[in-house]
C-alpha positions in Angstrom: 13.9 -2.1 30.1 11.6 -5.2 30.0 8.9 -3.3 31.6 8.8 -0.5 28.8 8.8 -2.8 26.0 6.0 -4.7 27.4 3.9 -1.5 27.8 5.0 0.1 24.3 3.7 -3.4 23.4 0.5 -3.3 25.3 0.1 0.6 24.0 0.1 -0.2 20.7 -1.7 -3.2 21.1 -4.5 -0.7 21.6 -3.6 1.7 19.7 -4.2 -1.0 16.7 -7.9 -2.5 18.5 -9.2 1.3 18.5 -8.6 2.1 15.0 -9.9 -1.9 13.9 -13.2 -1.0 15.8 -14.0 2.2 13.2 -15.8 1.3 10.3 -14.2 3.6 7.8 -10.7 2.6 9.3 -11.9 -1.3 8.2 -12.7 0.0 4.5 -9.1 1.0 4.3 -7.6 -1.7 5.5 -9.7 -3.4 3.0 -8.7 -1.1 0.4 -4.9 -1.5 0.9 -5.3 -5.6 0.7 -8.0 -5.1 -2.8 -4.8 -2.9 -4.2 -2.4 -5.6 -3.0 -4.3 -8.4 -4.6 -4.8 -6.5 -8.3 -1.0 -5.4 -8.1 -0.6 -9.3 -8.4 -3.4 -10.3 -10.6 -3.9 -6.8 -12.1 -7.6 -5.7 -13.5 -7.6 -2.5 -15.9 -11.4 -1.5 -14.7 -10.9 -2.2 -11.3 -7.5 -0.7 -11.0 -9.0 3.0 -12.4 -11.5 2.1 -9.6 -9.3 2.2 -7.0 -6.9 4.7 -7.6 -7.8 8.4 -8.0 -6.9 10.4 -11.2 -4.8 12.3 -10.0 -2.4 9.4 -8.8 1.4 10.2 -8.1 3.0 6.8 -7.9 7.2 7.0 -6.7 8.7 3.9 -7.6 12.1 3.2 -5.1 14.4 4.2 -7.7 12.7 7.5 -8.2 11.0 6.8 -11.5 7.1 8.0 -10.9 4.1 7.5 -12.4 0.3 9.0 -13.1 -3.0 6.9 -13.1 -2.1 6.2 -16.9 0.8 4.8 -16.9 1.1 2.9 -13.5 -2.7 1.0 -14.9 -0.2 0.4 -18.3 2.6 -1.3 -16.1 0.8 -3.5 -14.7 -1.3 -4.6 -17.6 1.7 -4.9 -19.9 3.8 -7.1 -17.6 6.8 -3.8 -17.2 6.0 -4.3 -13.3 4.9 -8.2 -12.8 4.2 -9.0 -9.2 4.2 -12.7 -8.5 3.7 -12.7 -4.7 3.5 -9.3 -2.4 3.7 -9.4 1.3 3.3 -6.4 3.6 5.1 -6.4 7.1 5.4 -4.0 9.7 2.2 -2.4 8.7 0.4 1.0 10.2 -2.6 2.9 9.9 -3.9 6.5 10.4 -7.0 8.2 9.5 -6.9 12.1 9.5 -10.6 13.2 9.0 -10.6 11.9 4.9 -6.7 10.9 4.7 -5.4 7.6 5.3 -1.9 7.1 5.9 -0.8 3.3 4.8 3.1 2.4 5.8 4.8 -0.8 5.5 7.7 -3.0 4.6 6.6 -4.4 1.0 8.7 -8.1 0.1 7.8 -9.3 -2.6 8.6 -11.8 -5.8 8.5 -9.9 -9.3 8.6 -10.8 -12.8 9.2 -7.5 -14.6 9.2 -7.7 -18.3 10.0 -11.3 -17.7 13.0 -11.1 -15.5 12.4 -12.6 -12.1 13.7 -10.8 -9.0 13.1 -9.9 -5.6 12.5 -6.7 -3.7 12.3 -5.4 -0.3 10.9 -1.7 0.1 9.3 0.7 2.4 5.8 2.1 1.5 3.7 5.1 2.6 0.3 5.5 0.5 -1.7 8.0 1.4 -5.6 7.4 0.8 -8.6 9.4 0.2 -12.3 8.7 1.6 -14.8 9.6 -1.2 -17.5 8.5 -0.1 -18.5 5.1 -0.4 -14.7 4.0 -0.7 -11.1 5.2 0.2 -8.5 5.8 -3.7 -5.3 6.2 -3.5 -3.7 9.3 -4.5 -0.2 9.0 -3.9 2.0 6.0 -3.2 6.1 6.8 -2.2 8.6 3.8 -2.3 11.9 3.7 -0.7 15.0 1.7 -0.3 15.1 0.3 3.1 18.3 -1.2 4.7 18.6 -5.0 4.2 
């Protein structure tokens, strides 16, 4: 038993070094941590930026959003992030799709009301060119 967990270790060990070495797989991993940061200090211009148009945006409790009014969230305080931190994350490049998962904890302050929250993730990305968007983000309830 010891022996296969240290090899699924070692496997995905490099698993994770191959896809740090490509240069479009850094520019999404540096994507995902620019979206983290503005969902904490959130920037209208730079938000549109990042996120494609055609954004679909699932919230845990099934509430979704487009571009519109996940931007409007943010900026009006109805979802206030104080802290975020991503665990168990992993990444996947399909030709111009990224596929972000992991375990979001984080400290809110929505509409005023502090609170805490523990969630699943899966984003998935979009290389245009010069920069990856998001187009859709899915959050789920994980178990505590």
């Amino acid at each position: 038993m010891k022996k296969w967990l240290i090899l699924a270790l070692i496997l995905s060990c490099c698993t994770f070094n191959s896809f740090a070495q490509s240069p479009n797989s850094v520019k999404l991993v540096n994507a995902v941590q620019e979206f983290t940061q503005l969902m904490i200090h959130p920037d209208e211009a730079q938000l549109k930026k990042i996120t494609h148009k055609k954004l679909s945006y699932g919230h845990s409790s099934g509430h979704q959003e487009d571009q519109a009014s996940f931007i409007a969230s943010l900026m009006t305080g109805k979802s206030d992030f104080v802290s975020i931190n991503l665990n168990e994350q992993t990444y996947n490049v399909v030709d111009d799709i990224g596929i972000v998962r992991h375990i979001l904890v984080a400290e809110t302050n929505d509409n005023g009301t502090p609170g805490k929250v523990r969630i699943g993730v899966l984003m998935i990305w979009r290389d245009v060119g010069e920069s990856w968007k998001l187009l859709a983000r899915q959050a789920y309830k994980v178990p505590q």
